[in-house]
C-alpha positions, 0 to 999 in steps of 0.5 A: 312766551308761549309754553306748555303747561302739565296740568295734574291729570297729566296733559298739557295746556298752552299758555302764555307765561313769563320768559325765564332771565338770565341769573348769572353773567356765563348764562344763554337765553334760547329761542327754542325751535324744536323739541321732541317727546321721549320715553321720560315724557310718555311715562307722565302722559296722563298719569295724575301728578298734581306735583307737576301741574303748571310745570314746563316739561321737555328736554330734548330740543335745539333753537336759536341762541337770543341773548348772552349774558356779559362774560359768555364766549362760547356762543352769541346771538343768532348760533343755532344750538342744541342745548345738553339738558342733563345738568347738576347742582354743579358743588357735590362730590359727582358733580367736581368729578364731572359725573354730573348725571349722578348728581343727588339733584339732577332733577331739581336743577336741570328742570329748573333751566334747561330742562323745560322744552315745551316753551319758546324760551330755556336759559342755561350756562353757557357750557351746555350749548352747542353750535350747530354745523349748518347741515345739521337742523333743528330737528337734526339735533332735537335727537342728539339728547337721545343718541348722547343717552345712547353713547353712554350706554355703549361706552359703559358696556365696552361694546366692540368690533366682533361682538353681538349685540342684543337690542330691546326696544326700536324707539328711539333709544334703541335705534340709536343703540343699533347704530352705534353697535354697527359702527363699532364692527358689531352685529346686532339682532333688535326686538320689539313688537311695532312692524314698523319700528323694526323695517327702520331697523332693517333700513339702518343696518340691523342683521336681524330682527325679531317680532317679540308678540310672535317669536321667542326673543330670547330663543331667537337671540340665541339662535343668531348666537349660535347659542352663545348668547350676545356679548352685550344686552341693551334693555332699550324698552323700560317703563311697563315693559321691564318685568319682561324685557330686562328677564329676557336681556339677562337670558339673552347675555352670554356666560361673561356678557352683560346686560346693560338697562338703558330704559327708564323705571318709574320711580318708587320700589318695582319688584322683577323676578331674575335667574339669580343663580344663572346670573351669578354663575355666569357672571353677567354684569348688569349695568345700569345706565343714566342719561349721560356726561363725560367720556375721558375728557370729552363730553358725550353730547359733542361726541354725539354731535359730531356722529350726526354732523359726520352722518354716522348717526342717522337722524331722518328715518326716525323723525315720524311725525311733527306738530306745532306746540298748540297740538302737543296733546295730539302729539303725545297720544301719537307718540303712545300709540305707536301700534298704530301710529308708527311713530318713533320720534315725534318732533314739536316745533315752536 
């Protein structure tokens, strides 16, 4: 199959490798269609990792359902699919809790199946793929991995009808964010700094938006506020930009509010100055955040494609650019210069 491989300066090259098997009888194998580049991916473009040279990077991504293993019921071959990549060891005490995003080998065991989107091919158990509703596209669902990361959050800061809240970042993440916000009754007031970003924003319903490189977000937040502050603070930004945009989504949560991080750290210890005492005497909650899982007894990700599948969750406007995997270097420097590019989601198609 084709697939592209990081190479230990941190781009990609495409070759042809062995397609993955099927290791147990409850497994799927899935052609995949589309994948797409989030936040996580940008974070290792051209970054020296020889850790993670001839590795299959991605996990955003639907296809096509191609071979079922002899004891798989939930799908057979020829379902269109979104696969949910966020998969644990599946024995330790988070993983029985079915809180498998906390699992101590999250990342070992997911990028070992269905986490390797950059390829015609994944394989994973049968739990982790969805059928499709036949309105819903490939490129439809290539988003739902990003809006299920969206929904945890929302459901972790307890976001409702009345409340106010502050967005960090118009990617994908915090587009999603926005969207949630608006169909649970919320205002919301979204940051950042691409011009284009913040029009898709506008066309999704935000009440207001703010350009970070020319106004004072924090001053703005709090004029929209009344001066209160939001009730939630969604840091939707991450990587580089933490030092400064997790400061402000602290200022920006009123008295009793939160701060939710929903961007990503890089790895490794990063050292952020906060108003302590301010937080403390507040009590503002800072809530982290991570990928996501179930919700009650519901998973977030069938949760999330019944949003997009119902249209609650918008998935056009943010589908910018599109290349095929041959071109998935170009595709990345696009995705990284969204300054210039305007891009929000870029899709590769297989």
């Amino acid at each position: 199959m084709r697939a592209a491989l990081k190479t230990a300066d941190g781009r990609f090259t495409v070759e042809e490798i062995d397609p993955p098997e099927l290791p147990a009888a409850d497994w799927v194998r899935a052609r995949v269609r589309v994948a797409g580049i989030c936040g996580t991916d940008l974070r290792h473009w051209k970054k020296h990792e020889p850790e993670l040279a001839c590795h299959v990077m991605g996990h955003e991504l639907a296809g096509e359902v191609v071979e079922v293993g002899r004891d798989v019921t939930r799908v057979a071959p020829g379902d269109r699919v979104v696969i949910e990549t966020v998969l644990g060891c599946g024995h330790c005490d988070w993983c029985r809790a079915r809180q498998y995003n906390r699992c101590p080998d999250l990342y070992p065991t997911r990028t070992r199946s269905v986490s390797r989107a950059y390829a015609e091919f994944v394989v994973g158990p049968q739990h982790k793929f969805y059928r499709l509703p036949e309105h819903v596209g490939f490129d439809d669902a290539a988003l739902i991995d990003t809006f299920s990361v969206c929904l945890h959050a929302h459901h972790l800061a307890g976001l409702t009808i009345g409340d106010t809240a502050a967005i960090i970042g118009a990617g994908p993440i915090g587009l999603g964010q926005l969207m949630l916000a608006k169909a649970s009754g919320a205002r919301a007031i979204v940051i950042d700094t691409v011009e284009h970003s913040l029009a898709v924003a506008r066309e999704l319903g935000a009440d207001s938006v703010v350009r970070a490189d020319r106004d004072d977000p924090v001053a703005a937040v709090l004029a929209f506020t009344g001066g209160r502050g939001a009730e939630v603070a969604f840091e939707c930004a991450g990587g580089e930009a933490m030092p400064t945009t997790l400061p402000w989504a602290t200022r920006m949560a009123r008295r009793g509010g939160a701060a939710v991080i929903v961007g990503g750290f890089d790895a490794g210890e990063v050292t952020i100055p906060l108003e302590w005492q301010r937080i403390q005497m507040s009590e503002i909650r800072l809530l982290p955040s991570a990928s996501f899982a179930l919700h009650d007894i519901d998973p977030e990700q069938g949760q999330v494609l019944d949003l997009v599948a119902r249209g609650v969750l918008k998935t056009q406007p943010l589908i910018t650019h599109r290349f095929p995997l041959e071109r998935i270097n170009e595709a990345f420097e696009v995705a990284q210069d969204k300054e210039r590019t305007g891009a929000i989601f870029v899709a590769l198609e297989l």
